[in-house]
C-alpha positions in Angstrom: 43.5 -98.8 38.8 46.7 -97.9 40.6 45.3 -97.2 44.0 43.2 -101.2 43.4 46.6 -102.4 42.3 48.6 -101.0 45.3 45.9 -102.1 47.9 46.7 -105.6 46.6 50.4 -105.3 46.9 50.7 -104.6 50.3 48.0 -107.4 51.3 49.9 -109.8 48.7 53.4 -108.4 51.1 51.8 -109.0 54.6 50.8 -112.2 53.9 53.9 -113.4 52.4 56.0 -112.1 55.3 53.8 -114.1 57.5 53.9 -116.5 55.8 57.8 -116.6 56.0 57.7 -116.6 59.7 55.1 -119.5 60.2 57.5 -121.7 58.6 60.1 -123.4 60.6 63.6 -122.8 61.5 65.5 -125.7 59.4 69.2 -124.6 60.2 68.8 -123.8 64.4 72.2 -122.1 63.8 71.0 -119.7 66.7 70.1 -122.1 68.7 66.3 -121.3 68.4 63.8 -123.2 66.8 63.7 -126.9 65.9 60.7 -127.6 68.9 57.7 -127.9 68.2 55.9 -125.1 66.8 52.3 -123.7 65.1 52.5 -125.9 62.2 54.5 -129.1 62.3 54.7 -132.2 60.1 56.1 -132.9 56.6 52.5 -131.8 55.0 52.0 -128.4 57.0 55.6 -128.1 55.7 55.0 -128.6 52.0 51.4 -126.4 52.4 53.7 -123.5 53.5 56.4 -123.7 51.0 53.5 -123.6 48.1 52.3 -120.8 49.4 55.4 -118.8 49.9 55.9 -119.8 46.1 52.5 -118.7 45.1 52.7 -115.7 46.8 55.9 -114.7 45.6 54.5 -115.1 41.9 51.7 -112.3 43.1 54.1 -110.2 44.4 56.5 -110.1 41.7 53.3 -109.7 39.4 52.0 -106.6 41.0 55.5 -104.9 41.5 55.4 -105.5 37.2 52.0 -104.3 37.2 52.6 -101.0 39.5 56.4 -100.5 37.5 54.3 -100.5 33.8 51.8 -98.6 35.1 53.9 -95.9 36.8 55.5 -96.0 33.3 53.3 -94.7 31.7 51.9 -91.8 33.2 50.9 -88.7 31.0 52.3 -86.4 33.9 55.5 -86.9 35.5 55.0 -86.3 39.3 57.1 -86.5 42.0 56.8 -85.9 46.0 59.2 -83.1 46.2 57.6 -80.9 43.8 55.1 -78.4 45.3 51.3 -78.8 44.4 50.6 -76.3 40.9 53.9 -76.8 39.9 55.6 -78.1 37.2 59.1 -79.9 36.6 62.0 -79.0 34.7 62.3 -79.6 31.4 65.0 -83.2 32.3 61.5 -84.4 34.6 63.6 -83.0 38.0 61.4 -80.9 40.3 62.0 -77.3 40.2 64.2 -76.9 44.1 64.5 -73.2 44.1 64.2 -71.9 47.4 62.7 -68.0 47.6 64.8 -65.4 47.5 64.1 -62.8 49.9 64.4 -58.9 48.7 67.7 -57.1 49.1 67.8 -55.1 51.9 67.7 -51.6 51.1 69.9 -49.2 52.5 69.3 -46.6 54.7 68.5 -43.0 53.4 71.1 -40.6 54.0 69.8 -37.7 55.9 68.5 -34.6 54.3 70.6 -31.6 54.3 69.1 -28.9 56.6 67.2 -26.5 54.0 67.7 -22.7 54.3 64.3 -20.7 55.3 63.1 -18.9 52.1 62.7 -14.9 51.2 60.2 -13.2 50.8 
């Protein structure tokens, strides 16, 4: 349901940021736009504004959707924590790093042994 849900936010994202830059320019503070352009006219105008606005609704309807669902997961999970893992008891994943053995020291040399008698 999440992975459906998510697929439809990013579509529902595209299209509203192309959306955004079909319309045109009303301000030309920059000095661009004003000419003519892909869509002109008052009713191209009004077609794109409604559906900015509709896709804006879906947008801020899914990011709901994924927040309540992500919500209410059994399992916490996060991307930092390490496959067969588990987090910390506050939901924070357990950073230790490994901790490498202490070097040993070296062995002090072995006194000279004395040949035995017979």
């Amino acid at each position: 349901m999440t992975t459906v849900l998510l697929v439809i936010h990013v579509m529902v994202a595209a299209a509203l940021v192309g959306v955004v830059l079909l319309q045109r320019s009303e301000g030309g503070a920059l000095g661009i736009g004003g000419g003519g352009g892909f869509m002109t006219g008052r009713s191209a105008g009004n077609a794109l504004t409604k559906t900015t606005a509709v896709l804006a609704a879906c947008f801020f309807a899914t990011s709901l959707a994924l927040s309540l669902l992500a919500s209410h997961q059994s399992t916490p999970t996060s991307v930092l924590t390490p496959a067969g893992s588990s987090p910390s008891e506050n939901g924070l994943p357990n950073l230790q790093l490994p901790v490498a053995p202490a070097p040993q020291a070296p062995a002090a040399p072995a006194a000279p042994q004395a040949p035995q008698s017979q």
